[in-house]
C-alpha positions, -999 to 999 in steps of 0.1 A, spaced: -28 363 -158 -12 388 -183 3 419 -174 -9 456 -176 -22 467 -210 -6 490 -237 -27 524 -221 -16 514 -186 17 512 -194 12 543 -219 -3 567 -194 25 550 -168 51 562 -193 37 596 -197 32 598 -159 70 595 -152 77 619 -178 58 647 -168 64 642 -133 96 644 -141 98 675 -158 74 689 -139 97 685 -107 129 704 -128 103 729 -133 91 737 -98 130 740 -90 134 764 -113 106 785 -92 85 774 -120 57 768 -93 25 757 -103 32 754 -138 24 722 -158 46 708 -184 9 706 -206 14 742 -210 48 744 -222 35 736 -262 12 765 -259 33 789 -245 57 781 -269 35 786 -297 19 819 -280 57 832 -279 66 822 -318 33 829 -335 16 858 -313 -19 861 -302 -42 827 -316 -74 811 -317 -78 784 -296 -84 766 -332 -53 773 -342 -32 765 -311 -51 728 -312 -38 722 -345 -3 732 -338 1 717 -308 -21 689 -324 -44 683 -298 -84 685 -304 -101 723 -298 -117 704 -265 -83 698 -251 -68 730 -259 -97 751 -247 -94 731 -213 -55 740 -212 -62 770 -221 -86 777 -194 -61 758 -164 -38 789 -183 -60 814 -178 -67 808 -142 -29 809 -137 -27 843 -147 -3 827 -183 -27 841 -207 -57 868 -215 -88 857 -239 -103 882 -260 -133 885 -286 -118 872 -326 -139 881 -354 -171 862 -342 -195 853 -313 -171 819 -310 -137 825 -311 -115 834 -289 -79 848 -289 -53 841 -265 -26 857 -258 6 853 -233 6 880 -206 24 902 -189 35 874 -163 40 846 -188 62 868 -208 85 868 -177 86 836 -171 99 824 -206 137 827 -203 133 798 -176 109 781 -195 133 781 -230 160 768 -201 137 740 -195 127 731 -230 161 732 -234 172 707 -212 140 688 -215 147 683 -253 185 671 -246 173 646 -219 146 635 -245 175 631 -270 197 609 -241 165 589 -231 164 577 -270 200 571 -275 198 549 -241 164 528 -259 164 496 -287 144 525 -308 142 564 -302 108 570 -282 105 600 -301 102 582 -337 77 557 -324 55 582 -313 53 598 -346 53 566 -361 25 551 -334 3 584 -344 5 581 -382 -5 540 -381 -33 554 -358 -42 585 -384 -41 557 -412 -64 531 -397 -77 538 -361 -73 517 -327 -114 510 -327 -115 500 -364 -77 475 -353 -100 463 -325 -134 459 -342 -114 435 -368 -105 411 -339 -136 409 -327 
C-alpha cells in the first residue's frame, strides 16, 4: 500500500498554510477575511479599479476563479462591481471598508512574506522556487498530456 498522492499531500500543504495565516489574520481582528483575498486586494490597492479579467491574470488565476473570489468579496462588503465598457465586464473596486482594513493587511503580508522566506531557508529547496518552477514544467507540457504518456 503506497502513501497519499502528490494532490493530497498538495492541497494538505496548502491547507496548513492558509490555515495558518488565516489564524494570524483573525488575531489581527481581521475576522472573516480569507487569506484568498489578500492577492486581490493587493492588486485593487496598487492598480485601482479592474476588470475581473484583469485581476485573473495578475493574480494568475482563471476569470472563473477570480469572479468567484470576487463575489465571496463582494458579499463581505471588500469591494463594489460596476458596469466597464460592455454588457460583460465588470469593474471592481476596493471600498470604503476594505480601504480601512489595509494597514493590517500590509502588516500581515508583511509578516506572511518573512515567514514564507524562514519556511524556505528551513527546506532542502525554497518552496517558493519550486512552485514557480512546478507551474512553468506544467505551462510547458501539462499534467494530463505527463499522464496520458504513461498510460
Amino acid at each position: 500500500m503506497t502513501g497519499p498522492g502528490l494532490g493530497t499531500r498538495l492541497r494538505h500543504l496548502l491547507e496548513l498554510l492558509d490555515g495558518d495565516v488565516a489564524v494570524v489574520e483573525e488575531e489581527l481582528g481581521l475576522t472573516g477575511f480569507r487569506p484568498r483575498y489578500a492577492p486581490f486586494l493587493r492588486t485593487l490597492a496598487a492598480l485601482g479599479p479592474s476588470s475581473i479579467r484583469s485581476l485573473a491574470e495578475v493574480v494568475e488565476v482563471t476569470h472563473s476563479a477570480a469572479s468567484q473570489t470576487v463575489a465571496a468579496m463582494e458579499r463581505k462588503g471588500l469591494v463594489s462591481l460596476s458596469p466597464g465598457t460592455d454588457a460583460r465586464q465588470r469593474i471592481v473596486d476596493l471600498t470604503p471598508q476594505a480601504r480601512t482594513l489595509l494597514p493590517k493587511l500590509e502588516q500581515a503580508w508583511e509578516a506572511t512574506e518573512a515567514a514564507g522566506r524562514e519556511l524556505d531557508a528551513e527546506l532542502p529547496h525554497p518552496l517558493s522556487e519550486v512552485v514557480i518552477a512546478a507551474l512553468e514544467a506544467l505551462q510547458r507540457k501539462a499534467l494530463r498530456d505527463r499522464i496520458r504518456d504513461k498510460l
